[in-house]
VMD Tcl script that draws the C-alpha trace (Angstrom):
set ca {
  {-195.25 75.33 78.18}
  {-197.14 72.40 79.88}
  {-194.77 69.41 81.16}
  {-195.05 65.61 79.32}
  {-197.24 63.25 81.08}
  {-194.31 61.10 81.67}
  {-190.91 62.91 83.38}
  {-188.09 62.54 80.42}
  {-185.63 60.64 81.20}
  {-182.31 61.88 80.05}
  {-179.88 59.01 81.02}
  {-181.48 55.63 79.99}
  {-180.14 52.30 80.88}
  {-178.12 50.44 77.95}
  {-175.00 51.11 76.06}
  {-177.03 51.55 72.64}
  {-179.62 53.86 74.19}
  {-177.15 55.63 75.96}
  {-174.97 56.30 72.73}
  {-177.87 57.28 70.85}
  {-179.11 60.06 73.27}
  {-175.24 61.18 73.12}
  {-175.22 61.44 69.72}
  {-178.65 63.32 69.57}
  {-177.13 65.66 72.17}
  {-174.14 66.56 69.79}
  {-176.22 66.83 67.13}
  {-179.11 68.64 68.01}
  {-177.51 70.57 71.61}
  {-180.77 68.33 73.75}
  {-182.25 65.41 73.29}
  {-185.30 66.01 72.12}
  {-188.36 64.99 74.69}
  {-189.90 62.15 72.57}
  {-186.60 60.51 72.60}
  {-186.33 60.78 76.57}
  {-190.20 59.94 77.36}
  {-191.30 57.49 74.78}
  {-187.95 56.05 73.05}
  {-185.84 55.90 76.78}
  {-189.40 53.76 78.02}
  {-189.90 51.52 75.03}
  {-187.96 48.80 73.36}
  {-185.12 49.89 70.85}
  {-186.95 48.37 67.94}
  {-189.42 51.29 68.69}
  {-187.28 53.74 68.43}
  {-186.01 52.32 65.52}
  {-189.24 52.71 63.51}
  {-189.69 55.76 64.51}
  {-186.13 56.93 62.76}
  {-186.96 54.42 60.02}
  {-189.79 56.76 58.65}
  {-187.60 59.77 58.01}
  {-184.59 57.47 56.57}
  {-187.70 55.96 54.18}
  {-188.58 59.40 52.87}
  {-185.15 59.02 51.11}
  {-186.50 56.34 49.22}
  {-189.51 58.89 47.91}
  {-190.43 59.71 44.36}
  {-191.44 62.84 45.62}
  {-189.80 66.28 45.50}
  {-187.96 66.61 48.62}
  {-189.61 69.84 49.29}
  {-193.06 68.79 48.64}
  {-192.86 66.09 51.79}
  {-191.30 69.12 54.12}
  {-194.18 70.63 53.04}
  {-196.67 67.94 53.29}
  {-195.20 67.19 56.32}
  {-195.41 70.63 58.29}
  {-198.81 71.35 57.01}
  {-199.99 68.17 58.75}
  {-198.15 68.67 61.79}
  {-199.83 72.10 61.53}
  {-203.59 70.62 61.14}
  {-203.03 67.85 63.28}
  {-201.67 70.83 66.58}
  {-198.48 69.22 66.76}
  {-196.00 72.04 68.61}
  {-192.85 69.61 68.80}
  {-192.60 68.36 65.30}
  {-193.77 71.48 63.43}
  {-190.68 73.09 65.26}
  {-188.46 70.31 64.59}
  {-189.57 69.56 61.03}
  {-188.68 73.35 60.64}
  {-185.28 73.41 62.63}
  {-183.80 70.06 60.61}
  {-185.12 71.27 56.90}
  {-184.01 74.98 57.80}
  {-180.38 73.49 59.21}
  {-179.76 70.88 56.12}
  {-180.91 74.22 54.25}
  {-183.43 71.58 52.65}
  {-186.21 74.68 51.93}
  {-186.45 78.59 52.61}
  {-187.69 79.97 55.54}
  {-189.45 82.39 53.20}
  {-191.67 78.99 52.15}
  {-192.69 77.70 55.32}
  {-193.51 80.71 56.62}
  {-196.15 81.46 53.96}
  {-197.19 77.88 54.20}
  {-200.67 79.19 55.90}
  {-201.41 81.38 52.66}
  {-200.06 78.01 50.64}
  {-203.47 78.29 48.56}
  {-202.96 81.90 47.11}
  {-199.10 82.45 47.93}
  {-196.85 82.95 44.33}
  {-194.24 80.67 46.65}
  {-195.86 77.09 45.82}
  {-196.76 75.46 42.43}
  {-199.72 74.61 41.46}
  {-198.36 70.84 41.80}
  {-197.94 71.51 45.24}
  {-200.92 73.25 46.05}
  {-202.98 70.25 44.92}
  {-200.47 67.93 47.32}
  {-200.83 70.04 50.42}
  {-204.99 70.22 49.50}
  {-205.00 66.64 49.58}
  {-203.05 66.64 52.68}
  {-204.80 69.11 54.40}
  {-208.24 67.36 54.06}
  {-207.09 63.91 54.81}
  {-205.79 65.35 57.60}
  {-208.31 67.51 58.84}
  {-211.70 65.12 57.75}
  {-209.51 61.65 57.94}
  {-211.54 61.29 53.83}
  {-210.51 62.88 50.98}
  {-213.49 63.80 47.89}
  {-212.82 62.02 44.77}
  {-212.20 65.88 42.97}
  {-209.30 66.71 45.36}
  {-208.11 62.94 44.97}
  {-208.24 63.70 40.90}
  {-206.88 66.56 41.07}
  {-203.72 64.77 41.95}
  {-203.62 62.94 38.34}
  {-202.50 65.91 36.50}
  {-198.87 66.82 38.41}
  {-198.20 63.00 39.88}
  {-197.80 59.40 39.48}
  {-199.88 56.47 40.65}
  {-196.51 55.80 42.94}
  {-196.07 59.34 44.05}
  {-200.06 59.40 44.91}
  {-199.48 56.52 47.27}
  {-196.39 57.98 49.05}
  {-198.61 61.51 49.34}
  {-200.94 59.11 51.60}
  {-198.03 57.43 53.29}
  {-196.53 60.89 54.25}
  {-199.52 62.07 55.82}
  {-199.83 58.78 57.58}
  {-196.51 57.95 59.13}
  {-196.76 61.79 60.45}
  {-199.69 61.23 62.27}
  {-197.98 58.98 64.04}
  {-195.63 60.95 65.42}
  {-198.25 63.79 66.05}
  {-200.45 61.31 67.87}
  {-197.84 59.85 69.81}
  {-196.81 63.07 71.05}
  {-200.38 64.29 71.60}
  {-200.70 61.10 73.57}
  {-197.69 61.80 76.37}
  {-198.26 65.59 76.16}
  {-195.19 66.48 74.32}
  {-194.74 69.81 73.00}
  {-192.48 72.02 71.23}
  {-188.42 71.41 72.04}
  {-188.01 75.06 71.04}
  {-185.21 74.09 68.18}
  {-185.81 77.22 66.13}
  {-185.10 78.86 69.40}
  {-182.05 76.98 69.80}
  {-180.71 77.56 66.33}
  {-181.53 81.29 65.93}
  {-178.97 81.27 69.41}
  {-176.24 79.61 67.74}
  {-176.53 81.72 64.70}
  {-176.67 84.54 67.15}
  {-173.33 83.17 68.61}
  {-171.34 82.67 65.47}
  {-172.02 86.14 64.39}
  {-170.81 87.52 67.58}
  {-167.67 85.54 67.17}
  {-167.33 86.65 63.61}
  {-167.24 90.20 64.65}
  {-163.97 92.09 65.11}
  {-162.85 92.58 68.25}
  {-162.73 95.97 69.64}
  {-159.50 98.10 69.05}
  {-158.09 99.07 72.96}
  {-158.26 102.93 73.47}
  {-154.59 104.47 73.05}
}
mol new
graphics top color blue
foreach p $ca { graphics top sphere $p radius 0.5 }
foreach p [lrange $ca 0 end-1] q [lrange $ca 1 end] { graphics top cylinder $p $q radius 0.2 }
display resetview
């Protein structure tokens, strides 16, 4: 895997910063390399947007699932290594969406996993993504399974992850291998769950 443009840096200066990278440690076993190039570089109230998006998609009209999905296929179309792995490790950990579903997201168009609901989101996603324009059919399309509101936060979805796919583009960032990691610690528990071996007499 290629190295970021920038080294991370994995013990930043300030008491905030510092506590933050601790807590992302905890959490997440590493903190991941956006966090340590661009957020240990830039002024909190940077990094603070950044987490701001994700705590807005709370706020969402939208079916959970339907911005994990949105936002993976973008990630996907846009080349993004790190946050299609970590979009996949924090929905697959909450236990947000199946496995089973993002890994048929590819085949999203013909696969008996998706609705036609979100079909017509992730086409819309797809070729604002892809062609930055969407045609007015794929944008009409989107009148039959949502609302005016829910139309808007499709576009805001696909936005506010192009920023982090950009930004990561930008400084070289790529995949934090968090599937890896979590596959390993469900490798772990189930080795500790086993019985231990009886002692020959």
């Amino acid at each position: 895997m290629s190295e970021p443009y920038l080294p991370p840096i994995e013990n930043p200066k300030g008491v905030l910063r510092t506590f933050v990278f601790a807590l992302t440690r905890r959490q997440m076993g590493k903190v991941p390399t956006p966090f340590a190039v661009f957020g240990a570089r830039m002024p909190l109230s940077f990094l603070s947007f950044m987490g701001k998006i994700s705590r807005l998609d709370k706020k969402l009209e939208l079916p959970q699932q339907t911005v994990i999905l949105i936002r993976e296929r973008v990630a996907g179309e846009n080349a993004c290594l790190f946050c299609q792995d970590f979009s996949r490790w924090y929905a697959l950990n909450k236990s947000l969406i199946s496995a089973e579903r993002l890994d048929a997201l590819h085949a999203y168009t013909t696969s008996p996993l998706f609705t036609e609901a979100e079909r017509t989101a992730l086409d819309y996603a797809s070729e604002l993504a892809a062609d930055k324009h969407v045609r007015p059919e794929t944008f009409n399309r989107l009148k039959a399974f949502y609302t005016e509101r829910q139309i808007c936060e499709l576009a805001w979805v696909v936005a506010t992850e192009h920023v982090y796919n950009i930004s990561n583009h930008g400084l070289n960032i790529g995949s934090d291998g968090f599937c890896e990691l979590r596959q390993q610690e469900g490798q772990e528990q189930g080795r500790e769950q086993q019985p231990a071996a009886k002692p020959h007499a």
